[in-house]
N, C-alpha and C positions, 0 to 999 in steps of 0.2 A: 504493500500500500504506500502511498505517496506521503514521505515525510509532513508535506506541509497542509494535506490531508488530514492526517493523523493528530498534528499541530490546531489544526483550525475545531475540528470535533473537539479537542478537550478542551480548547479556549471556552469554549461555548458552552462545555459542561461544567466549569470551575465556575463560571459567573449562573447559570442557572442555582447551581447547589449553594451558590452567597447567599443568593434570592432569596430560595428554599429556606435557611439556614434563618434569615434574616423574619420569614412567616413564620416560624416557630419559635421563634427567640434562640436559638442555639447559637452560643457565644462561640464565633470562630475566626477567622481571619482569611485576607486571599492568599497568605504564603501557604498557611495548612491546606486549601482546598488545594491549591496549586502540585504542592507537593503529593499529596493523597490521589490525584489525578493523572499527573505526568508521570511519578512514579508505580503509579499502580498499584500503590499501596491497599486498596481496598479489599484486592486480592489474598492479603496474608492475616494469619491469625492476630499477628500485633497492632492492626489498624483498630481493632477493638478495645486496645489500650490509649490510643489517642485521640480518635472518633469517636462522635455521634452515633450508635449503629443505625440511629433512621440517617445520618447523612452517607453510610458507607453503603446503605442498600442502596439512595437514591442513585449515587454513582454505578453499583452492578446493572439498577437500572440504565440509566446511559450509557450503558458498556451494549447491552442485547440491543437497544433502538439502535445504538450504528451498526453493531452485526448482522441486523437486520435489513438494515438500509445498504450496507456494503455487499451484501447476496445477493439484493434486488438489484443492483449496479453489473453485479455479472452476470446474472442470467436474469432477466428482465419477465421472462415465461415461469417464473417457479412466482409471480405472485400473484398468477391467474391462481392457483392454487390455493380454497377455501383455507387447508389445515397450514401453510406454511402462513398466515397471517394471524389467524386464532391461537395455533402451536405459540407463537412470539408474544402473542397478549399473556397468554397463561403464563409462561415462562416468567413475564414481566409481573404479570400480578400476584407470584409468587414470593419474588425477590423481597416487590415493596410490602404487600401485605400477608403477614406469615400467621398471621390468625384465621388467613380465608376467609373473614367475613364478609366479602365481597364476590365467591365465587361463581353466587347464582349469576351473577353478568356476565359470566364466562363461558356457561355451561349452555351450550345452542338445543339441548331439550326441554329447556325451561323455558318459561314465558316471557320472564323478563330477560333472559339470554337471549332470545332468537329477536326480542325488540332491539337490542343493544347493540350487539353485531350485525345488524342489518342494517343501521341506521350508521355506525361507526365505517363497516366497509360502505357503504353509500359515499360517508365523508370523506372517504379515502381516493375512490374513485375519482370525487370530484377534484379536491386537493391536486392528484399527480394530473389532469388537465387544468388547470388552471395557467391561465397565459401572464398574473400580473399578482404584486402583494395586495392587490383591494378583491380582487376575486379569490384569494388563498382564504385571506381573513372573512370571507363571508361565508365561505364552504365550513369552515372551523366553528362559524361562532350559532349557526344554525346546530349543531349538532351540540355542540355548549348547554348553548339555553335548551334542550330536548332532555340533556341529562340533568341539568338544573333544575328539570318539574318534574325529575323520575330518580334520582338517587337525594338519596338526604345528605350524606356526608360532602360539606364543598370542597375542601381540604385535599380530599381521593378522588376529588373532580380536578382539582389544579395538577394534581401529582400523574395521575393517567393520560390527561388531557394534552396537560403542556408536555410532557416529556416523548410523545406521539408526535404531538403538532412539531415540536422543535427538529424532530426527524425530517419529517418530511418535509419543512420549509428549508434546509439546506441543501436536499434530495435537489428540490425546485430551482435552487442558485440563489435564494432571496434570501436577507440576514433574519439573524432571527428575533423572537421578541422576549425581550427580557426586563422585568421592572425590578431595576436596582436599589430603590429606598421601599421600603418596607408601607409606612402608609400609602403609596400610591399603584401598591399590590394590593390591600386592601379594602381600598377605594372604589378600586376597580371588577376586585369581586363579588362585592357590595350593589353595586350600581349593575353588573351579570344578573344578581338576584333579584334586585327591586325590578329590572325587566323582566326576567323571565318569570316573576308573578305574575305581571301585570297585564302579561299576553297573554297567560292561563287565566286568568281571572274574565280578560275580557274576549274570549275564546277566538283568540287572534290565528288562524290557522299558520302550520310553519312557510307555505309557500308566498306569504302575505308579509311576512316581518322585513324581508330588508324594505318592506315600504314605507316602516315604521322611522322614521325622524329620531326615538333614543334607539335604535338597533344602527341604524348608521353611525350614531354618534359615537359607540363604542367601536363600530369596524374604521370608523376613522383613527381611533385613538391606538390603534393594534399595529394599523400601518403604519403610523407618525413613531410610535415606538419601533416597530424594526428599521423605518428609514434612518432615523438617530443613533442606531447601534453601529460603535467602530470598533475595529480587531486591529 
């Protein structure tokens, strides 16, 4: 793989896992993430003595979305393929969530799995055509607010969501989207919920919302944030 490939993926994983770090309050720095990252630290038993273990999962997480993404890159036909997409979710929902309380979203003979995964490869599809970051961010943020009026935990919504979405927006060539101060992660998730209430409440169908004046306003705010990200 390409040094400055490999370079760019973990940049982008050391400033997510700030992020991350910074939503939960976990007291850390950019030399630890840095080091835990480029060195691979996550990998060994003694990361457990210096880490967060929710920050060491989050990185195995970012380790399977580019492996992920690095398979799709050489064979392009193995993600016609239902189980090599699901396979990579489970895998990942494994890492981050080890209590599996979240597995019935995995699981495609369940009700709420066969919504989930249909709606998520839906997002996916749309996602790798996409020609621009305002058409990325509207394929994303449709599937967002879907999970936002169907799962309770937001939290396991930022952590599956973003760490998905940040795959496939460098797949695309477009930077990615990272909010580096902590209340305007917050803010952000906040204003996710109060709309996607407020389109369930006022039984705003999904094909209707980007017509929506505050669903724009956040897809404007997604792409203003990746266009201001510098590596």
């Amino acid at each position: 793989m390409d040094v400055n490939i490999d370079k760019y993926w973990k940049t982008v994983g050391v400033e997510m896992l700030l992020s991350y770090a910074q939503l939960l309050n976990i007291n850390t720095s950019e030399e630890e993430m840095y080091d835990m990252v480029f060195e691979e630290e996550y990998n060994t038993e003694e990361a457990y003595d210096y880490f967060e273990p929710k920050l060491i999962a989050c990185a195995k997480a970012w380790d399977i979305i580019r492996n992920t993404i690095l398979k799709y890159w050489e064979n392009p036909t193995i993600a016609q393929e239902p189980e090599f997409v699901t396979n990579a979710m489970k895998q990942f929902h494994d890492v981050l969530n080890v209590t599996g309380e979240y597995c019935k979203y995995f699981d495609s003979k369940s009700e709420v799995g066969k919504t989930f995964l249909k709606d998520f490869m839906l997002m996916r599809t749309d996602m790798l055509k996409a020609t621009s970051i305002n058409s990325f961010c509207e394929y994303l943020l449709i599937f967002v607010l879907k999970c936002l009026q169907t799962i309770e935990s937001n939290i396991t919504i930022y952590e599956y969501i973003a760490y998905w979405a940040q795959g496939a927006i460098l797949f695309k060539g477009f930077k990615p989207i990272i909010f580096k101060e902590r209340h305007e992660l917050l803010e952000f998730i906040n204003k996710m919920n109060i709309v996607a209430k407020r389109l369930k409440a006022q039984k705003v169908a999904p094909k209707d919302w980007m017509s929506q004046n505050a669903v724009q306003e956040i897809v404007g705010e997604l792409v203003l944030t990746s266009e201001e990200w510098t590596y």
